[in-house]
CHARMM-style PDB file with segment names, atoms N, HN, CA, C and O in Angstrom:
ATOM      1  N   UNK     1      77.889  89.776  44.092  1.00  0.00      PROA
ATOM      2  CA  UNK     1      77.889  90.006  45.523  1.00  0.00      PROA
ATOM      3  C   UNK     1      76.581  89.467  46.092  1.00  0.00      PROA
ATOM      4  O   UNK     1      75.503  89.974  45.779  1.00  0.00      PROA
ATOM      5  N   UNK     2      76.688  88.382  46.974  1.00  0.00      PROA
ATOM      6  HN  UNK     2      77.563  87.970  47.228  1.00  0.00      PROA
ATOM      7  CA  UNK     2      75.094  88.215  47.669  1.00  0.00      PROA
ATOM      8  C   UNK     2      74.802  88.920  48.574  1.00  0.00      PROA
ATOM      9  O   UNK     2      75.614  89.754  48.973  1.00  0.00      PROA
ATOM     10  N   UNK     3      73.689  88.798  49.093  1.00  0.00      PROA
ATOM     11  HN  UNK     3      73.029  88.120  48.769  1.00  0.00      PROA
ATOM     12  CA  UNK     3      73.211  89.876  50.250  1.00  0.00      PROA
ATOM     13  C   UNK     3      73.593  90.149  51.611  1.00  0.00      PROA
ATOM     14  O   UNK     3      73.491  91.169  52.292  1.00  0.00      PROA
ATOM     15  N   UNK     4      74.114  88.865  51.881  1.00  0.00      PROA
ATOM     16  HN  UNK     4      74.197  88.036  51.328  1.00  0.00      PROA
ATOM     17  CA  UNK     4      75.370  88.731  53.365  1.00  0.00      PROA
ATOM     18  C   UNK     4      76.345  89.727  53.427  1.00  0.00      PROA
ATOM     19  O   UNK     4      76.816  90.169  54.475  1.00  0.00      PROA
ATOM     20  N   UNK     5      76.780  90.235  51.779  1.00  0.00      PROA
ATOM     21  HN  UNK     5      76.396  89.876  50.928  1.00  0.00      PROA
ATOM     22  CA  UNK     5      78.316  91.034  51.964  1.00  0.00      PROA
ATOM     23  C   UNK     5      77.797  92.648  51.423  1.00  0.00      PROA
ATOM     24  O   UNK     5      78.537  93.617  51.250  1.00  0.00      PROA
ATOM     25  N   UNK     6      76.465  92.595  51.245  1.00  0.00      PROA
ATOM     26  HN  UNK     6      75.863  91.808  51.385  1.00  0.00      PROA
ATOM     27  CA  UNK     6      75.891  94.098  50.635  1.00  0.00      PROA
ATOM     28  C   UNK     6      75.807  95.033  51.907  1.00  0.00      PROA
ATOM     29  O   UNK     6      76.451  96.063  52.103  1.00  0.00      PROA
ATOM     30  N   UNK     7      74.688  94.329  52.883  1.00  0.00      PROA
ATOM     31  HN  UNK     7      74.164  93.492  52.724  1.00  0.00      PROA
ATOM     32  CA  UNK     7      74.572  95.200  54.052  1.00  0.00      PROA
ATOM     33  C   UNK     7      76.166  95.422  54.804  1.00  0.00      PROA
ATOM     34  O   UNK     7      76.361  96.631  54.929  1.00  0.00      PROA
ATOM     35  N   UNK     8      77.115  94.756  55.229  1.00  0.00      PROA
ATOM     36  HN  UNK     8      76.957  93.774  55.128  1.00  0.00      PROA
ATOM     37  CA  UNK     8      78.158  95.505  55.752  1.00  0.00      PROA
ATOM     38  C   UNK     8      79.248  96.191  54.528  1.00  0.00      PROA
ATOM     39  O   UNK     8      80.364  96.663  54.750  1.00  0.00      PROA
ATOM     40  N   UNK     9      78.748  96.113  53.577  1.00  0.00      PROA
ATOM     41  HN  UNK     9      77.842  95.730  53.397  1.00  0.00      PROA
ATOM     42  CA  UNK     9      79.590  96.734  52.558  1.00  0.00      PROA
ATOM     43  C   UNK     9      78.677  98.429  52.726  1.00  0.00      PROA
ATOM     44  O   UNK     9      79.289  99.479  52.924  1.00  0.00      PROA
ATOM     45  N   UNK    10      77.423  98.352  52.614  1.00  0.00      PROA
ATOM     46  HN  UNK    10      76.926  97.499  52.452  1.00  0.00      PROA
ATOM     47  CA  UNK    10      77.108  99.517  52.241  1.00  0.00      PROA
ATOM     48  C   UNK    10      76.827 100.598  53.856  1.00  0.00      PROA
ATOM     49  O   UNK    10      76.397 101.751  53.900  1.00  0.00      PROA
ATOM     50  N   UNK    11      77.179  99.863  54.809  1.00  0.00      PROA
ATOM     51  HN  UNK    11      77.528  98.927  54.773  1.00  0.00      PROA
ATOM     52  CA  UNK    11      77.419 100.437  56.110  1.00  0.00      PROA
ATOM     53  C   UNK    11      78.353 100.669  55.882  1.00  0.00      PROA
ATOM     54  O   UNK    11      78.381 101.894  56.000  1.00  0.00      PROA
ATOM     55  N   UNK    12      79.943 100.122  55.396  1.00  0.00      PROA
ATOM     56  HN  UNK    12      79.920  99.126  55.300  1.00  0.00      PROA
ATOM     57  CA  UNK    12      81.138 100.436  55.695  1.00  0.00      PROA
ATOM     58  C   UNK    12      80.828 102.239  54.740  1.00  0.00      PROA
ATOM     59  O   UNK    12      80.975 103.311  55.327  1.00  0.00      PROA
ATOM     60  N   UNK    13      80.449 102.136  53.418  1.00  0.00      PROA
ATOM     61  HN  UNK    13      80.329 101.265  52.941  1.00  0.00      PROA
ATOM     62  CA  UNK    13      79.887 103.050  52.750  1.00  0.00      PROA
ATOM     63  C   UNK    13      79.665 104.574  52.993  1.00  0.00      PROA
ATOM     64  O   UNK    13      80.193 105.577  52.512  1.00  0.00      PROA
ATOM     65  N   UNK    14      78.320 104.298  54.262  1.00  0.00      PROA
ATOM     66  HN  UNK    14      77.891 103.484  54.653  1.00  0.00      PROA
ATOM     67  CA  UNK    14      77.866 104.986  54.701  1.00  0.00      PROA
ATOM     68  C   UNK    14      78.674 105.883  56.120  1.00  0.00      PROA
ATOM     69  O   UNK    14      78.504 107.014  56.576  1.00  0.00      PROA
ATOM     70  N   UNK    15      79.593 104.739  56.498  1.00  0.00      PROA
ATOM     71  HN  UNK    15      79.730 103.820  56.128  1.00  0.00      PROA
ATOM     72  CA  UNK    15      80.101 105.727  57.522  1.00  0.00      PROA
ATOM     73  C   UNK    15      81.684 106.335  56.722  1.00  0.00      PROA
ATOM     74  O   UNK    15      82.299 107.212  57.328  1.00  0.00      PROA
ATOM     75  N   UNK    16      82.179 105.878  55.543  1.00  0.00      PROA
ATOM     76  HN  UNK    16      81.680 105.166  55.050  1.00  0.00      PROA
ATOM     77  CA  UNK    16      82.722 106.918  54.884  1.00  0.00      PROA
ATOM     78  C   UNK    16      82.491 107.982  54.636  1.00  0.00      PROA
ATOM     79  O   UNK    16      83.239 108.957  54.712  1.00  0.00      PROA
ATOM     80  N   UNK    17      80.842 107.894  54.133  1.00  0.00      PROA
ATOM     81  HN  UNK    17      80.234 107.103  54.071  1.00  0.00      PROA
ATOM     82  CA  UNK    17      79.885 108.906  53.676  1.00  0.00      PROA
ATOM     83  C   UNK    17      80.333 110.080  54.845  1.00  0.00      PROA
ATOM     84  O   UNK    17      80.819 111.177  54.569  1.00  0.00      PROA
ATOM     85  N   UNK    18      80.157 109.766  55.683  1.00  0.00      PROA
ATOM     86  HN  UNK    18      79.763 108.875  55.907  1.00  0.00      PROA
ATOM     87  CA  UNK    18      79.845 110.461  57.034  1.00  0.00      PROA
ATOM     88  C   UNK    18      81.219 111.702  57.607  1.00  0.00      PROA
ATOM     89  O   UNK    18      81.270 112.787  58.186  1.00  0.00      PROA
ATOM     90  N   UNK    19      82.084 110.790  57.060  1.00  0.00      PROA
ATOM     91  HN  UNK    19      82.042 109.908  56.589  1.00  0.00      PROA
ATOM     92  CA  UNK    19      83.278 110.974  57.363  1.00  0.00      PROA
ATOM     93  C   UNK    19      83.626 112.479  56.675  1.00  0.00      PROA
ATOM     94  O   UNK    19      83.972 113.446  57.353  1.00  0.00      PROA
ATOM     95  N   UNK    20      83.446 112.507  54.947  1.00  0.00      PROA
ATOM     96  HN  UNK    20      83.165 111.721  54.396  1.00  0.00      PROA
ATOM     97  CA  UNK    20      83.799 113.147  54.409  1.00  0.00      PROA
ATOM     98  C   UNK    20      82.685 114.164  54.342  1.00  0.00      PROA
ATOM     99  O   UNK    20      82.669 115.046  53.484  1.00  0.00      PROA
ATOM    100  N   UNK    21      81.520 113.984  55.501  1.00  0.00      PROA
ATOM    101  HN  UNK    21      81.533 113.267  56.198  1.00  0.00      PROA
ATOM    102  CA  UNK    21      80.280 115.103  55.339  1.00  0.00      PROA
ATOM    103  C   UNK    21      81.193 116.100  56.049  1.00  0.00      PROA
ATOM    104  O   UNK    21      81.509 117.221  55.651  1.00  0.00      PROA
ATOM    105  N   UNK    22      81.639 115.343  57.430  1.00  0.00      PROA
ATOM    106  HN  UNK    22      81.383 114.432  57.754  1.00  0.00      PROA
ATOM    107  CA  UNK    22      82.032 115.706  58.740  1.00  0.00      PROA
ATOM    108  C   UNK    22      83.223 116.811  58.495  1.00  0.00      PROA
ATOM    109  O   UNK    22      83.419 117.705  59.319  1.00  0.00      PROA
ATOM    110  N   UNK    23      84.160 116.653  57.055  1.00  0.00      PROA
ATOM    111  HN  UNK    23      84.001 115.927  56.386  1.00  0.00      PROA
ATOM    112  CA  UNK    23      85.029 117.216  56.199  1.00  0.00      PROA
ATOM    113  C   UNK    23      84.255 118.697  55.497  1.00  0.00      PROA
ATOM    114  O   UNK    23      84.658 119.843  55.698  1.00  0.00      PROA
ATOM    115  N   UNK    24      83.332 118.398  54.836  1.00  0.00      PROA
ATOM    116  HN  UNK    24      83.004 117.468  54.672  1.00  0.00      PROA
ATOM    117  CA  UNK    24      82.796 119.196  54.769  1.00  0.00      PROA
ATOM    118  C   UNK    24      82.271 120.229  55.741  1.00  0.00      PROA
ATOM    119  O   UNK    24      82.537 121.381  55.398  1.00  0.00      PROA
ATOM    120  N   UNK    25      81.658 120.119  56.760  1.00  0.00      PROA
ATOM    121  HN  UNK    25      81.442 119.183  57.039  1.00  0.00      PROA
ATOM    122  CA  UNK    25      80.962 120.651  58.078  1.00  0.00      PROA
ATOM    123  C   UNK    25      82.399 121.651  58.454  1.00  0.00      PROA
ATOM    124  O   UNK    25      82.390 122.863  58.665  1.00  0.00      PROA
ATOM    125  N   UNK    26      83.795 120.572  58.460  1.00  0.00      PROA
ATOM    126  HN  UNK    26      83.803 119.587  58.288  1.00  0.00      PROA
ATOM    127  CA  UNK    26      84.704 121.738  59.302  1.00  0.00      PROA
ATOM    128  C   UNK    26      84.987 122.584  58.271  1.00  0.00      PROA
ATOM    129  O   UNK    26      84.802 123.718  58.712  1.00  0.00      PROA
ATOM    130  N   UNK    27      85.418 122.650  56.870  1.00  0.00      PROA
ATOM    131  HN  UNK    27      85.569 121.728  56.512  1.00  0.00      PROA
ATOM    132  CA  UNK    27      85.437 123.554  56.021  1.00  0.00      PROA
ATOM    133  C   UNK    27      84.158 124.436  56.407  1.00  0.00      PROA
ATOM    134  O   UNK    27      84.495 125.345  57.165  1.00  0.00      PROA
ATOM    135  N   UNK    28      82.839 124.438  56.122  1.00  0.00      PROA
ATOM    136  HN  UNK    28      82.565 123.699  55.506  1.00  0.00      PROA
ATOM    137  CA  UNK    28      82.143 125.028  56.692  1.00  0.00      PROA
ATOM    138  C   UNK    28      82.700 126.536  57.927  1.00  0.00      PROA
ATOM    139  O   UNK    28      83.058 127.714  57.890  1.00  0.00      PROA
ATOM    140  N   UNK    29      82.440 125.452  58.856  1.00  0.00      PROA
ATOM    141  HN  UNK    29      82.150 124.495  58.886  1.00  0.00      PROA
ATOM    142  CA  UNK    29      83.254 126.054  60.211  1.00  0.00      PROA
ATOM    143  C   UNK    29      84.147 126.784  59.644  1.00  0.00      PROA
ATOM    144  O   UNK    29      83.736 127.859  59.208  1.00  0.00      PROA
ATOM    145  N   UNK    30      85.251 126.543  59.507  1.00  0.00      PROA
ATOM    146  HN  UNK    30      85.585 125.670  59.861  1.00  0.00      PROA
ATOM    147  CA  UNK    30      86.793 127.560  59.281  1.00  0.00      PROA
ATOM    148  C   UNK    30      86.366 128.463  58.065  1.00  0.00      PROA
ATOM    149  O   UNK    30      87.070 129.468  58.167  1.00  0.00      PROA
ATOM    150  N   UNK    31      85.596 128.583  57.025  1.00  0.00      PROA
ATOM    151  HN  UNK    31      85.025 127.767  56.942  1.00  0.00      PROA
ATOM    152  CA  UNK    31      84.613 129.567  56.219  1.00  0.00      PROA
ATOM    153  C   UNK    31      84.263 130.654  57.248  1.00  0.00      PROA
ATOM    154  O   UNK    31      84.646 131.824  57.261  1.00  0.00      PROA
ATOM    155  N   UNK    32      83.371 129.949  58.192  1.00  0.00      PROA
ATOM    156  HN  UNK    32      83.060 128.999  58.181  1.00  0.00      PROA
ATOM    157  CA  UNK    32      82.643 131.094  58.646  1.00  0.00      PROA
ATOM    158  C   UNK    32      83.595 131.857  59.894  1.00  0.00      PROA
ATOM    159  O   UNK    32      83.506 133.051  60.180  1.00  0.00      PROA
ATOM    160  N   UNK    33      84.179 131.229  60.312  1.00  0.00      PROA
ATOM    161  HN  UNK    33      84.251 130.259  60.080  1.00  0.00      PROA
ATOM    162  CA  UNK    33      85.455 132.028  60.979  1.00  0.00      PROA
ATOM    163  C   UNK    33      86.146 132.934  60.452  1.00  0.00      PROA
ATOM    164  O   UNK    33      86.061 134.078  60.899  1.00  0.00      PROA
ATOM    165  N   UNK    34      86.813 132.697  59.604  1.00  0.00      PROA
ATOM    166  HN  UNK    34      86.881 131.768  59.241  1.00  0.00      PROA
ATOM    167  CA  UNK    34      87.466 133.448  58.890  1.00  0.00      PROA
ATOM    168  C   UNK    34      86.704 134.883  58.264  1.00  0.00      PROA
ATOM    169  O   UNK    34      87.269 135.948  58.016  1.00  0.00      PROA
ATOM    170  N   UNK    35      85.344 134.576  58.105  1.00  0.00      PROA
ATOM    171  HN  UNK    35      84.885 133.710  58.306  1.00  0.00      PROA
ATOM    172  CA  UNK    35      84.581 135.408  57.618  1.00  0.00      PROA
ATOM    173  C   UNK    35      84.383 136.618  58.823  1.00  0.00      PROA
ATOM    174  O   UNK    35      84.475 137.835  58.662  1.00  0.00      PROA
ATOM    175  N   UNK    36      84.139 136.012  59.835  1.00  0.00      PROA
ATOM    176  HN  UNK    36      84.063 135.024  59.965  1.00  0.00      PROA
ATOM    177  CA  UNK    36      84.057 137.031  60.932  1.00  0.00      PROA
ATOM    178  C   UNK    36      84.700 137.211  61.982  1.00  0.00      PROA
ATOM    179  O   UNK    36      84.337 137.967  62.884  1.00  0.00      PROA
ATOM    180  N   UNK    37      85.933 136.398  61.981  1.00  0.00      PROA
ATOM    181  HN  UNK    37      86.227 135.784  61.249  1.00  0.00      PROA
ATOM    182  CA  UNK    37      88.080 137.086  61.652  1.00  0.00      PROA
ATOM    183  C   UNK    37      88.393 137.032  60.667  1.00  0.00      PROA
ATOM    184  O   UNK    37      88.602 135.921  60.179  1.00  0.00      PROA
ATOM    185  N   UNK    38      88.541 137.977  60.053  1.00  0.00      PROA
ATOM    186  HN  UNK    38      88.371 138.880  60.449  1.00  0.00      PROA
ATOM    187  CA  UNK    38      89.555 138.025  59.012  1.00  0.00      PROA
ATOM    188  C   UNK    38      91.105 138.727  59.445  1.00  0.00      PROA
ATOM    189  O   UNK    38      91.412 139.843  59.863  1.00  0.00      PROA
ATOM    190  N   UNK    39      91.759 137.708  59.180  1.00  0.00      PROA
ATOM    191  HN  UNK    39      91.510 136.801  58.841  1.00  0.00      PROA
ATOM    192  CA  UNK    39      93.400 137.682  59.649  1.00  0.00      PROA
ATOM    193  C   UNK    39      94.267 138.884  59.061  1.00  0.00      PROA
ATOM    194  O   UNK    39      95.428 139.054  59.432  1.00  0.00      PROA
ATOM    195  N   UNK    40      93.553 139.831  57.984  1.00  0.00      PROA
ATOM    196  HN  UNK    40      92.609 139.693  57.682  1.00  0.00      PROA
ATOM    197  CA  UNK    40      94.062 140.913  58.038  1.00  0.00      PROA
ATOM    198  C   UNK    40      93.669 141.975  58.433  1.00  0.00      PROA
ATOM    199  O   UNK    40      94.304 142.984  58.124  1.00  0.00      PROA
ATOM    200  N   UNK    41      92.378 142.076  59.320  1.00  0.00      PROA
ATOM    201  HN  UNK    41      91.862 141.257  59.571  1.00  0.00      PROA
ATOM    202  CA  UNK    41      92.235 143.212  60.315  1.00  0.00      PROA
ATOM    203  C   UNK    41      91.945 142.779  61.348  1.00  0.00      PROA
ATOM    204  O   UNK    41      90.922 143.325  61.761  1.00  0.00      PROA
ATOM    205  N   UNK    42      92.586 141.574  62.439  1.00  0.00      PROA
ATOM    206  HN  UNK    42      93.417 141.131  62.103  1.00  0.00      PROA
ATOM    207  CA  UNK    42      92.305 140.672  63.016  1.00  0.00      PROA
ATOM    208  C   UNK    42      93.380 141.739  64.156  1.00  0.00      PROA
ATOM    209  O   UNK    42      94.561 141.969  63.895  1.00  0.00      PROA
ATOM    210  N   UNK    43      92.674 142.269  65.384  1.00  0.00      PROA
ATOM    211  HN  UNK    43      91.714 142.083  65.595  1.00  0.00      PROA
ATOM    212  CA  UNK    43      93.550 142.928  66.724  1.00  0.00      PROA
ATOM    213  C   UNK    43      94.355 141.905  67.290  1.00  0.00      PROA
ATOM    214  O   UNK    43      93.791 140.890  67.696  1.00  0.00      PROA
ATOM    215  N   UNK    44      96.103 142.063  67.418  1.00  0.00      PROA
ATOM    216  HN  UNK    44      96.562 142.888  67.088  1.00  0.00      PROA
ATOM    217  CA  UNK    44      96.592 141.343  67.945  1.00  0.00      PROA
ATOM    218  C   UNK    44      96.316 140.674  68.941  1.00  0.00      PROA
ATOM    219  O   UNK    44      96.775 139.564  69.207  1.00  0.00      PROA
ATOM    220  N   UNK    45      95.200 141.577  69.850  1.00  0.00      PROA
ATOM    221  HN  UNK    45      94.827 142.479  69.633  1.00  0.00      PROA
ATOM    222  CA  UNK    45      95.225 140.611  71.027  1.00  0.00      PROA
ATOM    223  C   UNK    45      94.320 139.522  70.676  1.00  0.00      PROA
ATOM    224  O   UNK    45      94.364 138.580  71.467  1.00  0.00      PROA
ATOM    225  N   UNK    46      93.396 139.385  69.558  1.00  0.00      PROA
ATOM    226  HN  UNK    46      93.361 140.150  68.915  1.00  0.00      PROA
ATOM    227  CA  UNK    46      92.830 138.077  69.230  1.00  0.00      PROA
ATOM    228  C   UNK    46      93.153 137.426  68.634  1.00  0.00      PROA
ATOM    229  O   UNK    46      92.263 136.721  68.158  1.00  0.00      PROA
ATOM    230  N   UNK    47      94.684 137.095  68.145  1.00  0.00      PROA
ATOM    231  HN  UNK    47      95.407 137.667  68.532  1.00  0.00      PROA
ATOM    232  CA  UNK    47      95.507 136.267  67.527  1.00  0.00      PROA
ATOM    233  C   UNK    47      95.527 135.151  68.318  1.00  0.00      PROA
ATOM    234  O   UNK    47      95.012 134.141  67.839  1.00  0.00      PROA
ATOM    235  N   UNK    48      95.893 135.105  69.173  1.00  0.00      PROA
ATOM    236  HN  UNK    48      96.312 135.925  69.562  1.00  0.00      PROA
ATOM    237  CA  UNK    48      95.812 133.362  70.370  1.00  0.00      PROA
ATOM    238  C   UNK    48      94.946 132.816  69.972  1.00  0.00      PROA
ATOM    239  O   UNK    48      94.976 131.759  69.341  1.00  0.00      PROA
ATOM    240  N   UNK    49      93.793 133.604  70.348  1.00  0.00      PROA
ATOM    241  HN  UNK    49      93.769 134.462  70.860  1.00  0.00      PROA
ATOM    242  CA  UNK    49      92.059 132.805  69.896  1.00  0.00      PROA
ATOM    243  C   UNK    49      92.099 132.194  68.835  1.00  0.00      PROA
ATOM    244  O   UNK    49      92.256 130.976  68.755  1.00  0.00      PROA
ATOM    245  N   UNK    50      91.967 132.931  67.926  1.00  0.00      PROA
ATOM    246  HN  UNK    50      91.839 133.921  67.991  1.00  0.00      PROA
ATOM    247  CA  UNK    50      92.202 132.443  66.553  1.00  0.00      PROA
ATOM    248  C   UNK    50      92.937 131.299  66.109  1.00  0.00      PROA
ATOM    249  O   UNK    50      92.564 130.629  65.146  1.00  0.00      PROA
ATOM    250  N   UNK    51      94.023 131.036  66.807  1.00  0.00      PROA
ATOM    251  HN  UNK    51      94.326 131.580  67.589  1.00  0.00      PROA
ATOM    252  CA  UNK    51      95.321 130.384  66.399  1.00  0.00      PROA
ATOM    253  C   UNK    51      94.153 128.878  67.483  1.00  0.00      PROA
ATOM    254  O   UNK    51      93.649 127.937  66.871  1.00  0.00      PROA
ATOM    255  N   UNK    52      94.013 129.029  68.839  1.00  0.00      PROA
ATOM    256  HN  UNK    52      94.422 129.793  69.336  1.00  0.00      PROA
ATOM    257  CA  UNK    52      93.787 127.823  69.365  1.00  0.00      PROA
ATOM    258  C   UNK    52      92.260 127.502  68.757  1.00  0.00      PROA
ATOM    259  O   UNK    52      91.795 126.489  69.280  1.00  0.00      PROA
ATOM    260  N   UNK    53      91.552 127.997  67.977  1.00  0.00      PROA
ATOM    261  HN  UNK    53      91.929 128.819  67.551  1.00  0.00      PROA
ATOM    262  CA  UNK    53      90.820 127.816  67.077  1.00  0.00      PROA
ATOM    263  C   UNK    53      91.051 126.820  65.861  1.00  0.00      PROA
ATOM    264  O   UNK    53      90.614 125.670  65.801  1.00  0.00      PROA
ATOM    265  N   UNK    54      91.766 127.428  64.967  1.00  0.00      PROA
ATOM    266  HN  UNK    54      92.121 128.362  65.016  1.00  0.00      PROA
ATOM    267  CA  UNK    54      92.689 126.608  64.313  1.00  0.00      PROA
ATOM    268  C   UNK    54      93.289 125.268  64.641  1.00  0.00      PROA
ATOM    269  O   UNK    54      93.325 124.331  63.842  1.00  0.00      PROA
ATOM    270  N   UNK    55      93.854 125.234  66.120  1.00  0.00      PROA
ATOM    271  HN  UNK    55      93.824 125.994  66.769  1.00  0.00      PROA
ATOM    272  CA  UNK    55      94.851 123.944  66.636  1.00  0.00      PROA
ATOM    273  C   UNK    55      92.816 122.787  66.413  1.00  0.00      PROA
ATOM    274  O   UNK    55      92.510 121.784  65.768  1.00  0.00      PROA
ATOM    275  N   UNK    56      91.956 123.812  67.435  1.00  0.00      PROA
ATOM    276  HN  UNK    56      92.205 124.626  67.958  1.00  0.00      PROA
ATOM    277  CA  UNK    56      90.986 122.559  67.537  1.00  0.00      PROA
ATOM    278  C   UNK    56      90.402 121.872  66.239  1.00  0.00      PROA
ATOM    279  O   UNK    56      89.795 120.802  66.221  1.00  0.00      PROA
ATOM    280  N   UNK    57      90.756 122.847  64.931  1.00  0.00      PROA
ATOM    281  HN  UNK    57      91.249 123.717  64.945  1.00  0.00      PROA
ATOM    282  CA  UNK    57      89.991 122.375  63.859  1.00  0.00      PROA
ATOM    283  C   UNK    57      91.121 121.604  63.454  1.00  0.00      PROA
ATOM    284  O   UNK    57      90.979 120.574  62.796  1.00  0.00      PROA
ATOM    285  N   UNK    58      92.379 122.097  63.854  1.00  0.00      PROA
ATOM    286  HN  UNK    58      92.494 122.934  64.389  1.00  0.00      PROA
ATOM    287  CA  UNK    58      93.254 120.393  63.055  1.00  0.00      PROA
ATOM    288  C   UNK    58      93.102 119.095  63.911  1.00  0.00      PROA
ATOM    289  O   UNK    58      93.086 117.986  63.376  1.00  0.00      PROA
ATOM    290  N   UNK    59      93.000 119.257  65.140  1.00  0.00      PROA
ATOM    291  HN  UNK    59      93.013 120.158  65.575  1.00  0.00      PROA
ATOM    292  CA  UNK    59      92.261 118.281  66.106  1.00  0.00      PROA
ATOM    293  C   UNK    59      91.186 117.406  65.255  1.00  0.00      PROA
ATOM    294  O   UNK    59      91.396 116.259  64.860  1.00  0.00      PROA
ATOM    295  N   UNK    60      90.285 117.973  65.095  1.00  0.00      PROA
ATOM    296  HN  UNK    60      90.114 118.905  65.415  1.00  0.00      PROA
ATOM    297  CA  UNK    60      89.342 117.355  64.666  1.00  0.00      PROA
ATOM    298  C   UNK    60      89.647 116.853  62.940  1.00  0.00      PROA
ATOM    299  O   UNK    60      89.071 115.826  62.580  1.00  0.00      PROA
ATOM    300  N   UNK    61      90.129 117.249  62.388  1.00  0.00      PROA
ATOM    301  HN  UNK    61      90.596 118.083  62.680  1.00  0.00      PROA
ATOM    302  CA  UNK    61      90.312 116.939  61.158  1.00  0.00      PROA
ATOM    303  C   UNK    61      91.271 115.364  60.959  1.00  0.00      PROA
ATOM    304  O   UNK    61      91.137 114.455  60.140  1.00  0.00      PROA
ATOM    305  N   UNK    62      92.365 115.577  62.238  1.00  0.00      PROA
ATOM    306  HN  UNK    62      92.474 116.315  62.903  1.00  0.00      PROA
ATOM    307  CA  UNK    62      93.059 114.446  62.522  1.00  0.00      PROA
ATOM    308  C   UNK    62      92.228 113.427  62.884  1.00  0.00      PROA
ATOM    309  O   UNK    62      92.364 112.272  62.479  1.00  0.00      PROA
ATOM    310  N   UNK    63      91.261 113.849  63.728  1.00  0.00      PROA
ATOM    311  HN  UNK    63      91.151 114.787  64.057  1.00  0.00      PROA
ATOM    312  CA  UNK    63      90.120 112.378  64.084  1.00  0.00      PROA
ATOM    313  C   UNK    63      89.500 112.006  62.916  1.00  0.00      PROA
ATOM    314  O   UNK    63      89.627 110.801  62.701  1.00  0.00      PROA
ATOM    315  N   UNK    64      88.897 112.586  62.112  1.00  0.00      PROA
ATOM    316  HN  UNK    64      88.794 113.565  62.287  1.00  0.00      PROA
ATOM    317  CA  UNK    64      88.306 112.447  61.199  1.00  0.00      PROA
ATOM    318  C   UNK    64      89.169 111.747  60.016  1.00  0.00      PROA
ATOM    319  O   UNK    64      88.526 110.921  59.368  1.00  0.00      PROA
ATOM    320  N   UNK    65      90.292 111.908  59.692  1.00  0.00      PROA
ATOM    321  HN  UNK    65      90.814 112.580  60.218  1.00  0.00      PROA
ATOM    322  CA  UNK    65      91.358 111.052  59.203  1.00  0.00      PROA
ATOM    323  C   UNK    65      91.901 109.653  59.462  1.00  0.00      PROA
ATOM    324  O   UNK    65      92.036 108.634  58.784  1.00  0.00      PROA
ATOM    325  N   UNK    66      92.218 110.101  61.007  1.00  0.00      PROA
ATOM    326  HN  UNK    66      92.108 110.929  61.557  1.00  0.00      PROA
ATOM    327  CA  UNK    66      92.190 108.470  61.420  1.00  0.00      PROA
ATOM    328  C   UNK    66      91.033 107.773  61.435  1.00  0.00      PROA
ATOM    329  O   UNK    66      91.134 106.554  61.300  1.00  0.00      PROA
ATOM    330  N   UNK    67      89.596 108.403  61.610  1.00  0.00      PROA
ATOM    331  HN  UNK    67      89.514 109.393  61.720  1.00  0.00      PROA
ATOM    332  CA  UNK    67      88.318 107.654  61.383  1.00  0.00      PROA
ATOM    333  C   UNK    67      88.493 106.819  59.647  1.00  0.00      PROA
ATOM    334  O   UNK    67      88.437 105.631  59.328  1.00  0.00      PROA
ATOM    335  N   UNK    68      88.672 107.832  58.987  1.00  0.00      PROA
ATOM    336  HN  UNK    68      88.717 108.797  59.246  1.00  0.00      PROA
ATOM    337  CA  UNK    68      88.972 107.635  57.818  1.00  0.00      PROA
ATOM    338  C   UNK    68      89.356 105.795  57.404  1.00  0.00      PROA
ATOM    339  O   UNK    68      88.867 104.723  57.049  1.00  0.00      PROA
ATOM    340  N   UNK    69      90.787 106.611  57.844  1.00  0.00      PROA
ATOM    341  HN  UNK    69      91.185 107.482  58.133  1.00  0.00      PROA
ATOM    342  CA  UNK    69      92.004 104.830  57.891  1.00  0.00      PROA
ATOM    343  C   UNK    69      91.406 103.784  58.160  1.00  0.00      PROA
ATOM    344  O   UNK    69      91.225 102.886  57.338  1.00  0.00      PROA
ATOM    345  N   UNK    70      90.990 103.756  59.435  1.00  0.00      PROA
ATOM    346  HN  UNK    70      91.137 104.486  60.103  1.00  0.00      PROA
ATOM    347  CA  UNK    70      90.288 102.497  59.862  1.00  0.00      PROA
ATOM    348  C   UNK    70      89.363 101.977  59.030  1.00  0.00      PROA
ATOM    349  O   UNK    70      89.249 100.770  58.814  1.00  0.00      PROA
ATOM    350  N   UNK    71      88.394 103.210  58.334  1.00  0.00      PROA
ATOM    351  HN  UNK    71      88.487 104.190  58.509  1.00  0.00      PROA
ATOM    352  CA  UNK    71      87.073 102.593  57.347  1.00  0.00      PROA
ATOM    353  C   UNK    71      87.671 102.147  56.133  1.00  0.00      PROA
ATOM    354  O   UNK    71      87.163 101.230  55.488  1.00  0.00      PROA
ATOM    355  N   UNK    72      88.790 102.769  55.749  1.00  0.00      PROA
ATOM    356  HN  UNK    72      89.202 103.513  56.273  1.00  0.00      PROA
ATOM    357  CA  UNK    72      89.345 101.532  53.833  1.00  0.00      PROA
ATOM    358  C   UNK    72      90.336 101.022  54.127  1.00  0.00      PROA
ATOM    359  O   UNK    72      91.032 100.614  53.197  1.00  0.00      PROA
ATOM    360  N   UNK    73      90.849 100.819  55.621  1.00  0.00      PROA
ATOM    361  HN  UNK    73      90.284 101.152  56.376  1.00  0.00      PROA
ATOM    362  CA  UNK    73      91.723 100.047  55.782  1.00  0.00      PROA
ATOM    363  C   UNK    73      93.046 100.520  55.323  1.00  0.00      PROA
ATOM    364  O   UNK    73      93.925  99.659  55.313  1.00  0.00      PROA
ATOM    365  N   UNK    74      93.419 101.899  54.881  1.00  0.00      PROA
ATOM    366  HN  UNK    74      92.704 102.599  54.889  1.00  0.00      PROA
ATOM    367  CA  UNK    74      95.028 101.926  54.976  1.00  0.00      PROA
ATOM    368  C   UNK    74      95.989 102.392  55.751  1.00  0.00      PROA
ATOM    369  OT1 UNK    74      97.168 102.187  55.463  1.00  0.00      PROA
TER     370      UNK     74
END
């Protein structure tokens, strides 16, 4: 490999890197949620919350996926 194809190889790399930190971070997140809801003594009336909680972390997980695609190309 010469040095022309290293630097955008190891950028493409790095924003994989990023990708699967960003994976990490929402696991994180939905950890500590869960930790302070827990869904079995969770008051019905904060079930919505919870739930549109959830919708935003698959939101983001979907971006982070399609970020994904675009970076190895499938």
């Amino acid at each position: 490999m010469n040095k022309s194809e290293s630097v955008p190889l190891f950028q493409k790399l790095l924003q994989v890197r990023a990708s699967f930190k960003s994976i990490s971070q929402l696991s994180w997140s939905i950890a500590q949620l869960e930790k302070r809801y827990p869904l079995d003594t969770l008051p019905e009336k904060e079930i919505a919350g919870l739930l549109n909680a959830y919708k935003a972390f698959a939101k983001e997980l979907n971006e982070i996926n399609d970020e994904l695609k675009r970076e190895i190309g499938d």
